[in-house]
ZAMARGU-4260 file (C-alpha; in steps of 0.2 Angstrom, whole numbers, plus 5000, padded with zeros to 4 digits):
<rodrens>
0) 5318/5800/5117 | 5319/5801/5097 | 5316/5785/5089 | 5332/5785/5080 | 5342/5784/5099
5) 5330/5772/5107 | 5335/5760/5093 | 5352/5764/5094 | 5351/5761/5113 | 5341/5747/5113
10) 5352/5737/5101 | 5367/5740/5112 | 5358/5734/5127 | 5350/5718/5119 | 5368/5716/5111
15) 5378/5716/5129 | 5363/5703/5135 | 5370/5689/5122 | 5383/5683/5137 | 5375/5686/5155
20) 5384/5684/5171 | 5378/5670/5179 | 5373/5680/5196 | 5358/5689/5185 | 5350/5676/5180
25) 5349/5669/5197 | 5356/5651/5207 | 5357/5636/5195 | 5354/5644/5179 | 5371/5643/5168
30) 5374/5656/5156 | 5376/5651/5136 | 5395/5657/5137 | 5398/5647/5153 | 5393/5630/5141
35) 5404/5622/5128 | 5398/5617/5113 | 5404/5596/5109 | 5402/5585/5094 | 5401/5569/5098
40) 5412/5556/5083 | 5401/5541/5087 | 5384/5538/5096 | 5382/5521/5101 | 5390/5511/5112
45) 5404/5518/5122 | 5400/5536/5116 | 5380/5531/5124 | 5389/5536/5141 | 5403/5548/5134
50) 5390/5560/5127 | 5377/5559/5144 | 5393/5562/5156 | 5398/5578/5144 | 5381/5583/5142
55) 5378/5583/5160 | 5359/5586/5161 | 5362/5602/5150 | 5376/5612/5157 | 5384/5610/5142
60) 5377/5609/5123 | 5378/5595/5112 | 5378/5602/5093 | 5383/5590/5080 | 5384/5571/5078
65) 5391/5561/5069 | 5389/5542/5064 | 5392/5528/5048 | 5378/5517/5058 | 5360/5523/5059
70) 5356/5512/5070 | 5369/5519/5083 | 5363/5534/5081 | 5343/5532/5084 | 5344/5539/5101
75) 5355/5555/5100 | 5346/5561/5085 | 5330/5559/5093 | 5338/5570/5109 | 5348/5582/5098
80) 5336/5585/5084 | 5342/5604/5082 | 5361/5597/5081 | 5365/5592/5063 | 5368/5573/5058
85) 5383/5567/5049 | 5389/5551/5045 | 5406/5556/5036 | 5417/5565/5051 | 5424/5576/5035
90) 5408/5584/5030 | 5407/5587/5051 | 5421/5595/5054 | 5420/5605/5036 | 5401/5609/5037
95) 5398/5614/5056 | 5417/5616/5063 | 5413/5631/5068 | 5399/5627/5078 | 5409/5617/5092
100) 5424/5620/5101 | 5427/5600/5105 | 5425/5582/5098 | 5422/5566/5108 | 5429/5552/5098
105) 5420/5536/5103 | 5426/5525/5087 | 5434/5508/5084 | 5451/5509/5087 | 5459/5510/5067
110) 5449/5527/5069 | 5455/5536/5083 | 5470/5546/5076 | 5462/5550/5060 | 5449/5559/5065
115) 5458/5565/5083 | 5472/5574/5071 | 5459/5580/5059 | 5450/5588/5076 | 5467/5594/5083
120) 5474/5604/5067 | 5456/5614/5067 | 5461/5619/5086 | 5446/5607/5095 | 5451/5600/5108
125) 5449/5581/5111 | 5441/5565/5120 | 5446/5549/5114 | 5443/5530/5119 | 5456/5521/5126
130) 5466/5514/5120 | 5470/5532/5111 | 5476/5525/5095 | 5477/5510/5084 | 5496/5509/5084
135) 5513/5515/5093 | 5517/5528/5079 | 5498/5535/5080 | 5501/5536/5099 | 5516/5549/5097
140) 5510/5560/5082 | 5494/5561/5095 | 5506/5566/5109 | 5515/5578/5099 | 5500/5586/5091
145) 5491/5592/5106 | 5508/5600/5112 | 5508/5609/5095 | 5492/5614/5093 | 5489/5618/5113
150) 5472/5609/5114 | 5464/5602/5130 | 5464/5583/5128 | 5459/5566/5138 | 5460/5548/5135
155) 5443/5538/5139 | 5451/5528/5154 | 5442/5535/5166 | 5449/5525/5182 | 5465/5539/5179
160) 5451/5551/5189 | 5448/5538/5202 | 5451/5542/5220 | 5460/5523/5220 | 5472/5528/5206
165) 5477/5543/5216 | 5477/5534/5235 | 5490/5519/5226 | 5498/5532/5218 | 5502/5539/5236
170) 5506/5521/5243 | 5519/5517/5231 | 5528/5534/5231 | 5528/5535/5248 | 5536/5518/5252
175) 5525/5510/5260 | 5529/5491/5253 | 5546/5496/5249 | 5555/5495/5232 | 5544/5489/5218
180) 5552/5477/5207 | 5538/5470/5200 | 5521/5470/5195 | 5506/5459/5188 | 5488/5463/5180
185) 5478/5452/5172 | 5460/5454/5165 | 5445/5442/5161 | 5444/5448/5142 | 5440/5444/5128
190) 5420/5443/5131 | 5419/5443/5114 | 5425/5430/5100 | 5442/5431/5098 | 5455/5420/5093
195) 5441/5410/5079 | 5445/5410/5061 | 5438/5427/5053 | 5422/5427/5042 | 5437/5435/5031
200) 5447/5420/5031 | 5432/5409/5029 | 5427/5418/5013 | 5410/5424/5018 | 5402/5439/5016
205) 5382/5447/5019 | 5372/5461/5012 | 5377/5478/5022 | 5363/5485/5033 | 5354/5499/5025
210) 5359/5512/5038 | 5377/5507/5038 | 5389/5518/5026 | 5402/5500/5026 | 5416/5509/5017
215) 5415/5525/5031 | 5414/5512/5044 | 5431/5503/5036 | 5440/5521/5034 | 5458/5518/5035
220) 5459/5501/5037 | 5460/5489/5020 | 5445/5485/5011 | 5434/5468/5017 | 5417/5463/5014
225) 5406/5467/5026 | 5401/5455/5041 | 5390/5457/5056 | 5405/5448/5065 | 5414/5465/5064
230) 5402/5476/5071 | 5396/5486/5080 | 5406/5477/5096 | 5416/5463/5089 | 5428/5472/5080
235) 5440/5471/5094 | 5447/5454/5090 | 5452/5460/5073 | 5467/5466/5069 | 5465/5478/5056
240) 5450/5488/5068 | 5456/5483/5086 | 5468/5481/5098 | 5461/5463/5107 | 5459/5458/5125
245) 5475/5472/5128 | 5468/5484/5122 | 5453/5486/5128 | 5460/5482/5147 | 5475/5487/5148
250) 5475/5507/5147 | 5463/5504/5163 | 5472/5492/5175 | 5493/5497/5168 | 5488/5515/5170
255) 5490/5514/5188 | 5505/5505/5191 | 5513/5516/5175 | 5508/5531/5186 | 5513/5525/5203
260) 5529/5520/5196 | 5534/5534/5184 | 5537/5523/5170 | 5544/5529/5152 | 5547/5517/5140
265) 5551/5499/5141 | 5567/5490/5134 | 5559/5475/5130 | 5545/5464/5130 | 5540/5444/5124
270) 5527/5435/5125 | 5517/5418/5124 | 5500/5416/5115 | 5486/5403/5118 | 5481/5392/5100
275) 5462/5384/5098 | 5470/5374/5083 | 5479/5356/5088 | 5493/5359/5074 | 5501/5373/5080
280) 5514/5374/5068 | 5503/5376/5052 | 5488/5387/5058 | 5490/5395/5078 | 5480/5407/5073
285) 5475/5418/5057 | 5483/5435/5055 | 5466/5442/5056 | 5462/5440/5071 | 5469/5443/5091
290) 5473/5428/5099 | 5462/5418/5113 | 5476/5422/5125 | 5493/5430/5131 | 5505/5432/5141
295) 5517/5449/5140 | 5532/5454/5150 | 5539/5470/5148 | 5555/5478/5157 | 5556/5494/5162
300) 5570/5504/5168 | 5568/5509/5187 | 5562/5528/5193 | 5573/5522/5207 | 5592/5521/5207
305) 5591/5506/5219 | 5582/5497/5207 | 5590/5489/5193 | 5575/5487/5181 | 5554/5483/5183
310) 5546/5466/5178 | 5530/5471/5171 | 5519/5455/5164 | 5500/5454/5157 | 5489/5441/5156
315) 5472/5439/5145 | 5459/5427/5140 | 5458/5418/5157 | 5478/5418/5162 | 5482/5423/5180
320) 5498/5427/5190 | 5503/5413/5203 | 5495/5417/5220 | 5507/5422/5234 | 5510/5416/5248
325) 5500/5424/5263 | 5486/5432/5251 | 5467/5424/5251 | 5463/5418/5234 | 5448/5427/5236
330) 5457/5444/5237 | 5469/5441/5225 | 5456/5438/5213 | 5441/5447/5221 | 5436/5457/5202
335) 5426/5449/5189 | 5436/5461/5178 | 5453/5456/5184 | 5466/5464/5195 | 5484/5471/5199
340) 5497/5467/5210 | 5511/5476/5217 | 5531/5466/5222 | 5538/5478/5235 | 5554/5474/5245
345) 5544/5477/5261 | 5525/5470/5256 | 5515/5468/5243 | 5498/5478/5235 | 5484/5473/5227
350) 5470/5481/5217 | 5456/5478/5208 | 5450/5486/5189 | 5453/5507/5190 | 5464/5501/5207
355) 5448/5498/5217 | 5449/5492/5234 | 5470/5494/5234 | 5475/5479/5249 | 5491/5480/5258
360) 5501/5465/5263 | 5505/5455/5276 | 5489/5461/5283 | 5496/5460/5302 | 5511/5473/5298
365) 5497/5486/5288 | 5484/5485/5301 | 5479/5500/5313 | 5494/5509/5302 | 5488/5527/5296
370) 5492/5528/5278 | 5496/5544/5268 | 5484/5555/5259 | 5483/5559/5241 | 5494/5574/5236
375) 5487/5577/5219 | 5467/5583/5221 | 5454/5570/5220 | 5442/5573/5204 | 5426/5577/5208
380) 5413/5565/5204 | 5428/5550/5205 | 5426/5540/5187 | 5411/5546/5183 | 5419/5564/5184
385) 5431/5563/5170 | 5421/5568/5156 | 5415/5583/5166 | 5435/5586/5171 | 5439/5587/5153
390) 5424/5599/5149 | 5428/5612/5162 | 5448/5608/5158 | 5443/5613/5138 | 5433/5630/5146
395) 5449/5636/5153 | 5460/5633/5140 | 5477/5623/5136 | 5485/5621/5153 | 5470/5616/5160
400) 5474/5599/5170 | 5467/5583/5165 | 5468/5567/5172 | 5472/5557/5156 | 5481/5571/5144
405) 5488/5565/5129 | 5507/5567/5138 | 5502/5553/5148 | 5489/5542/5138 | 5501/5543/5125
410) 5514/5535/5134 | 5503/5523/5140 | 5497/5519/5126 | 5514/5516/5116 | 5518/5501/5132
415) 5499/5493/5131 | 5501/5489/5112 | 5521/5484/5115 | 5512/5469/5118 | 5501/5468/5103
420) 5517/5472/5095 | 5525/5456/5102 | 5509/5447/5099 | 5510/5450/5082 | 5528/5446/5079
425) 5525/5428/5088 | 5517/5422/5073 | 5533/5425/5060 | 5538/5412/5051 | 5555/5408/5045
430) 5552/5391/5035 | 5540/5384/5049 | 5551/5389/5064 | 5543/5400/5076 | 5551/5413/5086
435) 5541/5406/5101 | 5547/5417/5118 | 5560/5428/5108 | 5563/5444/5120 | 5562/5459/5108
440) 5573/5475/5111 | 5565/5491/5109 | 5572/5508/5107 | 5559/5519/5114 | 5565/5535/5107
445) 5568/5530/5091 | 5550/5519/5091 | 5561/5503/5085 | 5564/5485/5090 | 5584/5484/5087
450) 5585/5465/5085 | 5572/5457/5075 | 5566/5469/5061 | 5551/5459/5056 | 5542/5466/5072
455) 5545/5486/5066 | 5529/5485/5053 | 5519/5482/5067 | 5526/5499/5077 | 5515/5512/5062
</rodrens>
């Protein structure tokens, strides 16, 4: 062969050798174009697990970070050392955008739809932390973006791939306890200090870290100096970075119950807050911070037409639903985590977090009876499964079903921070007269509460 077509030759055979069908290069080994390239917006904490369940022992590439905290970062940089390091999501997606064809966001909550837009506008598709955004408003441009820009998307409540959410699911649509017209979760947070004047409203301040980029870490939200109160877990009980005791729990234990029942938007929702101060009237509690304690109730319309509406109440810091009658305490409130329960007109269904270990009652009319089985497909790997689900869903392409999509986390999102809405509208003053247990009207289509306008900063 002449030198000039052997080099000809050989580069068109080492060219078709860059993507290799998976049964040449024998059982176990996957192919480079059978991989999907991920950055990862946050390494520490929550993201610790996010990344290692997308990663998946290397069938499939981690190739950019990003973090404002060193410290967070330590062990992923150490893992990944070929993958770039950021600390400004900007220069990530400007620099090494078209390295990666995802993004797992793994932030505190002011920065999820920031940075998930930002992701969604370049055509990545998406993992985000529940609860998927900050606010109502943030919760619908998210929804609406992923249909615009036809990305594959998933909200980090990872009991919506449970087999417990799909075998509930099954239970209620089939009837087994009847009509539901009501339900109750409750949950054991805050674990963290909530509901404690903020160093903010103390006026105190310390030196920032070295590793930490403090303005980066703020973003969006309005300007403080820093704390270690705030970070890197304790941000949650501040308003302007988190979403409280609600919205760290509630996108795991309402999911079920929001799918089982089909639920849209509610038409109202009021609330009652627990106070650490003995004069209530003067200073509850700071606008800083999330309170110790709530109570929500929400109403929904009914999916069925025998069903005039839904009662739909939460309860943090502690609270719990009245036990009743012919349930064991210790079953009712079996989970450290908290629990969920089901008002049907023939029984009643309890749950634990994810809907774990789903109970039907009275025991004596349940037992020995064969109960329905899932119609939607069980995830593989269960919980632990759904970042792989949104991996394989993002390898082929918008369509792809998720468990938790943006069309339903966004939803569910917008009912989980109703309540902070209400929350946050319990603490108006007119004079010194509070609102107390005022029942606010919402308008879900329009994203407005239609009878107490004060609440409506609070919806964006």
């Amino acid at each position: 062969m002449k030198r000039r077509n052997f080099l000809k030759t050989s580069a068109v055979a080492a060219a078709g050798f860059y993507i290799v069908p998976r049964h040449v290069l024998g059982r176990g080994f996957v192919a480079p174009s059978d991989k999907l390239n991920i950055a990862a917006v946050g390494c520490g904490g929550k993201a610790d697990y996010n990344i290692q369940q997308a990663y998946n022992g290397g069938t499939d590439n981690v190739v950019a970070l990003c973090d404002v905290d060193d410290r967070q970062s330590k062990k992923y940089r150490a893992k990944f050392p070929q993958a770039p390091y950021f600390k400004d999501y900007r220069h990530l997606f400007d620099q090494a955008g078209k390295t990666f064809d995802a993004v797992i966001i793994s932030t505190p909550d002011h920065m999820h739809a920031p940075i998930a837009m930002a992701a969604m506008q370049l055509g990545k598709h998406v993992y985000v932390e529940k609860p998927l955004t900050h606010n109502i408003h943030e919760a619908r441009m998210l929804t609406e973006a992923a249909r615009k820009y036809k990305v594959v998307t998933q909200m980090g409540n990872q009991g919506s791939s449970g087999d417990a959410t799909r075998h509930i699911e099954t239970y209620i649509q089939k009837g087994l306890i009847g009509r539901v017209h009501k339900v109750e979760c409750w949950t054991n947070r805050p674990v963290w200090p909530q509901g404690v004047k903020s160093p903010k409203d103390r006026g105190e301040s310390q030196p920032v870290p070295p590793e930490v980029d403090w303005k980066l870490w703020l973003g969006v939200a309005p300007f403080r100096e820093y704390h270690e109160a705030y970070m890197p877990f304790r941000w949650r009980g501040y308003w302007d970075f988190g979403t409280g005791a609600l919205g760290d729990m509630g996108c795991h234990f309402m999911d079920v119950p929001f799918r089982a029942l089909k639920l849209k938007y509610p038409t109202s929702v009021e609330c009652s807050v627990g106070s650490v101060y003995a004069d209530f009237f003067q200073e509850a509690f700071f606008d800083d911070v999330c309170p110790p304690s709530a109570a929500i109730h929400l109403t929904f319309p009914s999916a069925d037409p025998k069903v005039k509406e839904i009662k739909f109440s939460w309860y943090d810091g502690g609270i719990r639903p009245a036990l009743p009658d012919g349930i064991p305490y210790e079953v009712m409130f079996a989970s450290q985590d908290g629990g969920m329960i089901f008002y049907g007109s023939k029984g009643m269904l309890t749950a634990g977090l994810f809907g774990n270990n789903p109970r039907l009652f009275p025991e004596e009319k349940f037992n020995g009876k064969k109960l329905p089985d899932p119609e939607k497909p069980l995830v593989e790997g269960n919980v632990e499964g759904h970042q792989q689900q949104w991996v394989k869903a993002c390898k082929q392409g918008y369509g792809a079903y998720t468990s938790s999509s943006f069309e339903e986390a966004g939803p569910l999102t917008e009912t989980v921070l109703m309540g902070n809405l209400a929350t946050r509208s319990f603490m108006y003053r007119e004079g010194k007269q509070f609102p107390g247990r005022k029942k606010l009207l919402w308008d879900g289509e329009a994203m407005r509460i239609t009878n107490f306008d004060y609440a409506n900063q609070f919806v964006k």
